[in-house]
N, C-alpha and C positions, 0 to 999 in steps of 0.2 A: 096587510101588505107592508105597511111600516115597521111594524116590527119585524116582518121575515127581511125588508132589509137590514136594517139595526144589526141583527142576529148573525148576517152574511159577511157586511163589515165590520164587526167584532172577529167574527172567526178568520177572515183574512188577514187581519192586525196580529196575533196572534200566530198564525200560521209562517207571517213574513218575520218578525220575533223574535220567532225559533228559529230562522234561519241566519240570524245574526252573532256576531262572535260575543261570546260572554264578557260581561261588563266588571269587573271587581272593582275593588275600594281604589285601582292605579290607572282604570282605562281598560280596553283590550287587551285579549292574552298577548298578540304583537306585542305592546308597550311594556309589559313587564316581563321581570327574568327569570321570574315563575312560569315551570314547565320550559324551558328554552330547549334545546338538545344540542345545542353549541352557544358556547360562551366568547367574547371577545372582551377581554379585560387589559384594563388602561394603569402600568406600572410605572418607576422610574427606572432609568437605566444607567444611573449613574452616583446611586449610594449605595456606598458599601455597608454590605449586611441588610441590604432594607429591600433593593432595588438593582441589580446589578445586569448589564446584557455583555453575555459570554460573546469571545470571537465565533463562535460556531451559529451565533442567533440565537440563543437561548436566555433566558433568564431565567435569574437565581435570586434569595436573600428572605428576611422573614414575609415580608409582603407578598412574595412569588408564591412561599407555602402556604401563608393563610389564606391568599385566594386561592390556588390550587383545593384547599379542604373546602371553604365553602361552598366554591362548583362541584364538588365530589357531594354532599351534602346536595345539594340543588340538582343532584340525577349527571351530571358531565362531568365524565372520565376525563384524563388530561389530555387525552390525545383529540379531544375537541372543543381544548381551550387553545384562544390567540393570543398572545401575549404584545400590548402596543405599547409603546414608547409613549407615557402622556406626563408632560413637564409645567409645573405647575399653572403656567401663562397659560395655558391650553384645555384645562379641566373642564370648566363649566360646557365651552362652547364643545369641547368632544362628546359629552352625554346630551347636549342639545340637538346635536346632529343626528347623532346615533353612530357615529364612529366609534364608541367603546360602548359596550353593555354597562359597566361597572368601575368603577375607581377604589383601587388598594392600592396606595401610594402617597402614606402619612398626609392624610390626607384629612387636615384637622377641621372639625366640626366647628361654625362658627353662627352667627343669626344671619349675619351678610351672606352668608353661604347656603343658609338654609331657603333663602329667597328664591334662589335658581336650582337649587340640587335638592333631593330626598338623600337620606341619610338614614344608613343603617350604622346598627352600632353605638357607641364606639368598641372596636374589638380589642382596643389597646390605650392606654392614658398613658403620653411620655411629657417629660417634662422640660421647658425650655432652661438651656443653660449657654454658658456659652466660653469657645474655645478660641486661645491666644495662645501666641508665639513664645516661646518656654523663657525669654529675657522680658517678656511683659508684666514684672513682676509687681505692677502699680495697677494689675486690675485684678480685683479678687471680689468683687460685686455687680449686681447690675446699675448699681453709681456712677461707676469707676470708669465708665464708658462716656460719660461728660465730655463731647469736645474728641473722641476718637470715630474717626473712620470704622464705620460697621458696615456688613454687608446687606443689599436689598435683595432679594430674588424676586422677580419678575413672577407677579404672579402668590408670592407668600406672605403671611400675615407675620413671620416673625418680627422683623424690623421695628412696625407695628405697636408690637408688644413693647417694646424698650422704650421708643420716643414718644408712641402717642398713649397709653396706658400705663406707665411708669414714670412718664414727663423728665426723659432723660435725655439731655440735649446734644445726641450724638451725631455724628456726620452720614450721615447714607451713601452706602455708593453702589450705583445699579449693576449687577452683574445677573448672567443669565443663568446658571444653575450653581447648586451648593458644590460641587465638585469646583467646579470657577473659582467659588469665592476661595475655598483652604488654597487652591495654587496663588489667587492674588494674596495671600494673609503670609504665605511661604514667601513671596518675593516683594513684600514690605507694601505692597497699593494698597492693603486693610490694616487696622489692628485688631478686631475679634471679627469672627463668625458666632452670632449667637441664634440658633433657632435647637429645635427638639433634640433633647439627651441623647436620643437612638442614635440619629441622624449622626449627630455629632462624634458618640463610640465609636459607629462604622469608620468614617472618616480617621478618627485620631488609633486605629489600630495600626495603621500602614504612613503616621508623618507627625513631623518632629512638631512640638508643642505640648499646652496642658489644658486640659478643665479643667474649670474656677470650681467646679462643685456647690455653684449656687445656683438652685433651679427656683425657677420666680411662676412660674405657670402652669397650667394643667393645659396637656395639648391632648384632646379625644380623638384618636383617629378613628375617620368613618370610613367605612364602604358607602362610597358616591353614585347614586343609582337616577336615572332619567326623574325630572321632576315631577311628582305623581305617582308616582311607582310604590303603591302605600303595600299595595300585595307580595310585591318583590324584595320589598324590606324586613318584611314579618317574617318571611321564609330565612331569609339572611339571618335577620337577632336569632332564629331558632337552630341556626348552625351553629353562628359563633358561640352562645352557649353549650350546645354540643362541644364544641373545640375547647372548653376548658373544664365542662365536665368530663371530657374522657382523657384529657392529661394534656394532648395535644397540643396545646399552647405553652403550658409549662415547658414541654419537651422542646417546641420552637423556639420559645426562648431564651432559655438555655444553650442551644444550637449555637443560636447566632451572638446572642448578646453574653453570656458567662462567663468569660475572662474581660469584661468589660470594667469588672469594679462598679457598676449601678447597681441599684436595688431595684431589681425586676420582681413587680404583681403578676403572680398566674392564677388569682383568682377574678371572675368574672365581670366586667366595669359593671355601672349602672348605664342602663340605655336611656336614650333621648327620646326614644320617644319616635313612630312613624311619623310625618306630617308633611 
């Protein structure tokens, strides 16, 4: 009799089981971006070449394309991607929420980052440098910035990089996006804007000034994925290498960055790793 119990609630156990959603290395299929059939993806809207939202609602720039390929890649056509405005103060707690599925939007890989975000990638390594007013002809280092006004963005580790990892004793001044900081740098409240080379091209295509042409860092940008989302990642790195074995990246790069004067890599980063 004990064991025809045993046998009954075994096979119950089993039965109820099965009827639960499959568990992967990220959680439930819910939680990861694997298998999704609609994407909402978290961009910037206001650098040029990277991140950019048209008058009409749209966005454009290389970030727009490389997430468009890898939802293309992860089964969603573009017409069931969403494209959100997510600005760097905003990242973490947007994938915490679940207001964005994903973050493309230089969106650099860091340990303090990897605490709260899963990180696919990196699908791009840019390098920080940094851009001054064309009569700033006393800064040609990241020395040189001793004692000037740099800018902070809310939210970005560049700053960071200069004063606390360089030990350069610059002035910080908080401003809300990099678009912010080049108009205060235009109207004398900064002396450099220093964060990622991209960033910085975009920018310096369309306004007066120059790059020092001294890059001090490797910046990895990741695709920023709900924390746990070990399955959603794997799928990701298996695109972005798709997107630079089949040229795609090259081509994007290109695109956007080419009359830039950087020296743009279109072959494929090393990953980091799911975790």
């Amino acid at each position: 009799m004990r064991a025809t119990r045993v046998i009954a609630a075994a096979a119950a156990f089993l039965a109820a089981a099965a009827g639960l959603p499959a568990c992967g290395l990220g959680g439930t299929e819910e939680e990861t971006v694997a298998g999704k059939d609609s994407l909402v993806i978290g961009v910037k809207a206001d650098q040029p070449a990277l991140g950019v939202k048209r008058q009409d609602g749209t966005y454009e720039g290389f970030d727009v394309d490389v997430a468009t390929y890898i939802a293309g890649r992860l089964g969603v056509p573009e017409d069931r991607i969403t494209f959100r405005t997510t600005n760097s103060s905003v990242r973490e707690e947007a994938l915490a929420k679940g207001t964005v599925d994903m973050i493309v939007a230089t969106y650099s890989i860091t340990a303090r980052r990897k605490m709260k975000v899963t990180f696919a990638g990196p699908y791009y390594v840019a390098h920080q440098d940094t851009f001054v007013r064309a009569d700033a002809t006393s800064i040609n280092d990241v020395r040189d910035l001793k004692g000037k006004r740099i800018c902070e963005v809310t939210g970005s580790n560049s700053w960071r990089r200069v004063i606390e990892e360089r030990k350069v004793a610059a002035q910080p001044v908080t401003v809300g996006t990099y678009g912010a900081c080049m108009d205060a740098l235009a109207a004398g409240r900064l002396d450099a804007v220093s964060t990622d080379d991209l960033i910085l091209a975009g920018f310096a295509a369309g306004r007066p000034g120059r790059m020092i042409n001294a890059p001090f860092t490797d910046e990895k940008y990741g695709v920023g994925l709900k924390k746990g989302d070990l399955k959603g990642c794997e799928v990701v790195n298996r695109a972005i290498t798709s997107m630079y074995q089949d040229g795609t990246a090259a081509r994007l790069l290109n695109k956007w960055f080419g009359d830039s004067g950087l020296k743009l890599n279109p072959h494929v980063p090393q990953f980091e790793g799911c975790t």
